[in-house]
C-alpha positions as CSV (number, residue, x, y, z in Angstrom):
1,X,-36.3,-113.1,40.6
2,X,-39.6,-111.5,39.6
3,X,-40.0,-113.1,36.5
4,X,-38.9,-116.2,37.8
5,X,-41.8,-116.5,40.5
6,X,-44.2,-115.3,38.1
7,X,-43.5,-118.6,35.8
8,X,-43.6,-121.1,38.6
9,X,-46.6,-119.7,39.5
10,X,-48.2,-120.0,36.2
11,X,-46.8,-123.7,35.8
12,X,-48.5,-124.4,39.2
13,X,-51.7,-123.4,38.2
14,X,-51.4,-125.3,34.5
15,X,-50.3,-128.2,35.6
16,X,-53.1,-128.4,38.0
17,X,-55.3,-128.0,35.4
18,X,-53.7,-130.7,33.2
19,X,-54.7,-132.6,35.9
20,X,-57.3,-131.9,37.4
21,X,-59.6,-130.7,34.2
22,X,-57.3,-132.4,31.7
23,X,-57.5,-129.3,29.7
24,X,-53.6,-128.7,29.2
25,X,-53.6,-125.7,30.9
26,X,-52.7,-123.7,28.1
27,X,-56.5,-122.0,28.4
28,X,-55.1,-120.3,31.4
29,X,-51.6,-120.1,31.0
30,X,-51.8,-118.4,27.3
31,X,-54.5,-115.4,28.7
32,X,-52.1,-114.7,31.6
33,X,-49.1,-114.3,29.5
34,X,-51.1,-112.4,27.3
35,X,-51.9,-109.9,30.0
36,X,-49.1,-110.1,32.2
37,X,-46.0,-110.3,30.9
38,X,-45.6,-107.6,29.0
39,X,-46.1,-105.9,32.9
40,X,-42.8,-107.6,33.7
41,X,-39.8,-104.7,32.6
42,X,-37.4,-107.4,31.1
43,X,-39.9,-109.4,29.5
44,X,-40.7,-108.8,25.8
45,X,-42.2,-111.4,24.6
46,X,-44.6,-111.5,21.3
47,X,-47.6,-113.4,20.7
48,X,-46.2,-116.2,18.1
49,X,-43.6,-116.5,21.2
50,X,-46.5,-117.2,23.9
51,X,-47.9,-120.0,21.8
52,X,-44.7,-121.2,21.2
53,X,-44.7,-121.2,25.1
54,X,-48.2,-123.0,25.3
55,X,-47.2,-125.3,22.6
56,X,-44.3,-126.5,24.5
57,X,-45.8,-126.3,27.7
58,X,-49.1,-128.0,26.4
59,X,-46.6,-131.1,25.6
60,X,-45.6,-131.3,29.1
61,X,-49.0,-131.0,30.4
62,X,-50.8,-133.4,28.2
63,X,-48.2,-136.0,28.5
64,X,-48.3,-135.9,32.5
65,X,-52.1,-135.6,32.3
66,X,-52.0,-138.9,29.6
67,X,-50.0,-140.5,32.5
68,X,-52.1,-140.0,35.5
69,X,-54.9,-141.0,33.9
70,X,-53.8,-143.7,31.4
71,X,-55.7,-146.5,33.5
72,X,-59.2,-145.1,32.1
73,X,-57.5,-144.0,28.9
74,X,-56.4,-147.4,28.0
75,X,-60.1,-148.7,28.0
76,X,-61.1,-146.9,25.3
77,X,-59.3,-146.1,21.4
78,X,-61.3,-142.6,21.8
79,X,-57.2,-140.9,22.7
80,X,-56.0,-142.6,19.3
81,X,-59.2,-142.0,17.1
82,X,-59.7,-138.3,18.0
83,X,-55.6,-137.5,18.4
84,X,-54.1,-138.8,14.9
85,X,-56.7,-136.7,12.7
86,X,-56.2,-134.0,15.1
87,X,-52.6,-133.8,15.2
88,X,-52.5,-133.5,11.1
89,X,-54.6,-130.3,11.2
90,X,-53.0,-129.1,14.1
91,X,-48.9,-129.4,11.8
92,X,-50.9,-128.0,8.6
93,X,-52.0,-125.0,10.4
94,X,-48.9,-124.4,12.6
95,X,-46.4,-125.0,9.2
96,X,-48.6,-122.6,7.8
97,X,-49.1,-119.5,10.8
98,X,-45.5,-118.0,10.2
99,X,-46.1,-114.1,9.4
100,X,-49.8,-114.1,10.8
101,X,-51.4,-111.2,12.3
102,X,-52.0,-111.5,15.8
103,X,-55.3,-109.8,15.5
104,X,-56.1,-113.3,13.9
105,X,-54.8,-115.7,16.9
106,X,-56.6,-113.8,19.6
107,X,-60.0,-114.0,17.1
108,X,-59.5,-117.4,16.8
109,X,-58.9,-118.3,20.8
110,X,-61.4,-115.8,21.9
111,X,-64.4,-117.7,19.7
112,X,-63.0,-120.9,20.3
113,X,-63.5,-120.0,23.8
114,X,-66.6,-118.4,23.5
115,X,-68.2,-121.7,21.8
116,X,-66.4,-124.0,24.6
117,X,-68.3,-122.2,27.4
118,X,-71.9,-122.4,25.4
119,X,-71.1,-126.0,25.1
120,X,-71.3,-126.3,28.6
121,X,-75.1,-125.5,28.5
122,X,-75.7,-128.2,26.5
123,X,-77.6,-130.9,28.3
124,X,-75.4,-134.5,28.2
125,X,-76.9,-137.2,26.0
126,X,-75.2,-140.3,26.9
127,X,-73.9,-142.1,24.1
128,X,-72.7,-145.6,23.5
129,X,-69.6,-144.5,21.1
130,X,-70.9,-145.7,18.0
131,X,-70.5,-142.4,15.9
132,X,-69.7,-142.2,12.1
133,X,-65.3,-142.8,11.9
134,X,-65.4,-140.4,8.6
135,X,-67.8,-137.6,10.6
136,X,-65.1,-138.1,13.6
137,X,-62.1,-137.7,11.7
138,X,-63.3,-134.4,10.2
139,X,-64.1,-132.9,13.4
140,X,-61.5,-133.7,14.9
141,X,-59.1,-132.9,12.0
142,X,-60.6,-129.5,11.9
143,X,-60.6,-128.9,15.7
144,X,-56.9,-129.8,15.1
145,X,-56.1,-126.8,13.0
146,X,-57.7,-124.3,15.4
147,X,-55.2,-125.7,17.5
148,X,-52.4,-125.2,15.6
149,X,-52.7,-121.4,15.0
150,X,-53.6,-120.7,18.7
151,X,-50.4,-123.2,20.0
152,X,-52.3,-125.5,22.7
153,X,-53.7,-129.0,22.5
154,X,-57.3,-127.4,22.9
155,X,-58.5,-129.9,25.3
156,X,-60.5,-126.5,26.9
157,X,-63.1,-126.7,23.5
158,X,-62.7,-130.3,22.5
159,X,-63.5,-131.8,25.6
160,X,-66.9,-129.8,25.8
161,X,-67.3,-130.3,21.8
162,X,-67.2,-133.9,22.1
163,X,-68.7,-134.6,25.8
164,X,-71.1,-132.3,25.8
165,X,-72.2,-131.4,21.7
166,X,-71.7,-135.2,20.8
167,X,-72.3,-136.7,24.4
168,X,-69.1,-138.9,25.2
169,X,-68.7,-139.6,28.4
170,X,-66.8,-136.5,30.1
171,X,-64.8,-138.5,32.6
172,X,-63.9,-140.9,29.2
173,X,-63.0,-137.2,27.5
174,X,-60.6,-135.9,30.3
175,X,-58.5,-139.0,30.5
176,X,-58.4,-139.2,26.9
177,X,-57.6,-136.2,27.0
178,X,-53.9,-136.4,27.7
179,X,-53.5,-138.5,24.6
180,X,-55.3,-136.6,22.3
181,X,-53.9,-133.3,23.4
182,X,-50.0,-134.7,23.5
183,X,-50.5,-135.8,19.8
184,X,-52.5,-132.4,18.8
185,X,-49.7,-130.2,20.2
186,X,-46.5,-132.2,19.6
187,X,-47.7,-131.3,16.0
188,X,-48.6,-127.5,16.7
189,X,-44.8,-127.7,18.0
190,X,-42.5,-128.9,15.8
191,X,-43.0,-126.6,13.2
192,X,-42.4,-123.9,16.1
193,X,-39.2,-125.6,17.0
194,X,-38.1,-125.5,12.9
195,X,-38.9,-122.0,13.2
196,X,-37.5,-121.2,16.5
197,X,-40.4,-119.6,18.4
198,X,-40.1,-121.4,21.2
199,X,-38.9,-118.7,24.8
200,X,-36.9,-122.0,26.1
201,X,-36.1,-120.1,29.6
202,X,-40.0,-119.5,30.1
203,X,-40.5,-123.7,29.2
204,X,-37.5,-124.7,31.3
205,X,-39.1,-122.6,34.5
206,X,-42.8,-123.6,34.2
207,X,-42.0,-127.6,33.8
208,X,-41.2,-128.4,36.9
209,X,-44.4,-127.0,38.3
210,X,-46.5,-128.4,36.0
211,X,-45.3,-132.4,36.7
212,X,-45.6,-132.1,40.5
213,X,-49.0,-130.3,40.5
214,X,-50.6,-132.2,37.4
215,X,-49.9,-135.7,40.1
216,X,-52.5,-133.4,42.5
217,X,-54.8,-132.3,39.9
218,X,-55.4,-136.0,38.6
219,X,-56.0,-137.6,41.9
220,X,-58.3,-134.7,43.0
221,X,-60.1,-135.6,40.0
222,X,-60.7,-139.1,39.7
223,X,-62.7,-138.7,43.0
224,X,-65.0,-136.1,42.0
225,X,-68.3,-136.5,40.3
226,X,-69.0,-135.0,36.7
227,X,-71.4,-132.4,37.7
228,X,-68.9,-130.6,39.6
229,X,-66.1,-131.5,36.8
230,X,-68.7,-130.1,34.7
231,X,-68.8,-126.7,36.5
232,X,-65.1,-126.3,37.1
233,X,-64.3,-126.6,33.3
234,X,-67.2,-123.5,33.2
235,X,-65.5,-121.7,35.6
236,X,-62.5,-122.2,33.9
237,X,-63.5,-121.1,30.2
238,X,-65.2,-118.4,31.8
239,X,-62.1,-116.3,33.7
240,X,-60.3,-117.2,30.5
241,X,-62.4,-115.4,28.4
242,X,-63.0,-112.1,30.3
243,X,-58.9,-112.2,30.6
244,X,-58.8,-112.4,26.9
245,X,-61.6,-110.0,25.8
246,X,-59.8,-107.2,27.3
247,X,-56.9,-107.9,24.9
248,X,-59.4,-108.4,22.0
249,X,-60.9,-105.2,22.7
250,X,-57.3,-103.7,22.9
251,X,-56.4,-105.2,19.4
252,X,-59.5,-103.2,18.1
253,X,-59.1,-99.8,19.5
């Protein structure tokens, strides 16, 4: 009973997220499991298993976050220009993650997330969209691979990366989000469902949540203004990473 309030809470809060942020919820979701579960007696879950968890979870998140907004995301061929190259690093680096330390993962979430947050400092330069298709697909492709080894869609650093660092419009970024994050994980996950890494009783109890409170999220968000967008996604990155650090810092002693 314990363990199954503890995963409808954490869909609750991811699917808001997915929502709200359009970030997948993943960037909360993987830190608490991280933390947490191994707190819980009958849990014993590793860390290739939480980002099978994410992965899956990110799928569900992404595609109710493409959903809600998909009015604003249809406007704009930023989902499909971003998503494709993303989505082959994101399969080259997942095929590839079976055996890794997990030392490695947390490295590569914790600097992801580190990088995400001093995005956020960057002031916006408005841009009209008319960036180099090659220079795009690299990013993005790269991006993609840091996705695939830490199991999310990775809308947490590649919204700031692109709205902030490259100046797209954010409210453009988190309904495009959805899109690009659905293609960029359902990559990360299939070679995690060949592999069969995937907790499916953690999945099955955190969906529900996250479809009714991502519906919340997305109209909360489509009334707010991008200043305060901008400081929730802070926020956000921010608990994230002191969560993480501590296992970081336990991964070193």
């Amino acid at each position: 009973m314990m363990t199954f309030f503890f995963i409808f809470i954490l869909g609750c809060v991811s699917g808001f997220l997915a929502g709200f942020l359009g970030l997948g919820g993943g960037v909360i979701l993987a830190p608490l499991l991280i933390i947490f579960a191994p707190l819980i007696p009958e849990s014993t879950l590793t860390l290739t298993e939480i980002t099978g968890i994410t992965a899956a979870q990110g799928f569900v998140s992404a595609s109710c976050s493409w959903y809600f907004h998909r009015k604003l995301s249809l406007k704009s061929n930023i989902g499909w220009m971003l998503g494709l190259p993303m989505a082959a690093g994101a399969f080259l680096t997942a095929f590839l993650m079976t055996g890794w330390n997990d030392f490695i993962i947390l490295l590569v979430f914790s600097t992801m997330l580190v990088m995400s947050i001093a995005f956020n400092f960057i002031p916006i330069q408005p841009t009209s969209l008319k960036f180099d298709k090659t220079i795009l697909t690299l990013f993005a492709f790269f991006i993609g691979g840091l996705n695939g080894i830490i199991g999310q869609g990775g809308a947490f650093f590649f919204i700031p990366f692109f709205a902030y660092f490259l100046g797209i419009p954010l409210k453009l970024m988190i309904a495009s989000a959805g899109l690009i994050g659905l293609l960029s994980v359902s990559s990360g996950l299939i070679p995690r469902l060949i592999q069969d890494t995937v907790p499916w009783l953690w999945v099955i109890g955190i969906t529900p949540a996250i479809i009714i409170m991502s519906k919340i999220g997305a109209t909360i968000s489509q009334r707010m203004n991008e200043l305060l967008l901008r400081r929730s996604i802070l926020a956000v990155l921010t608990i994230s990473f002191i969560q993480l650090i501590y296992k970081v810092q336990g991964q070193l002693l």
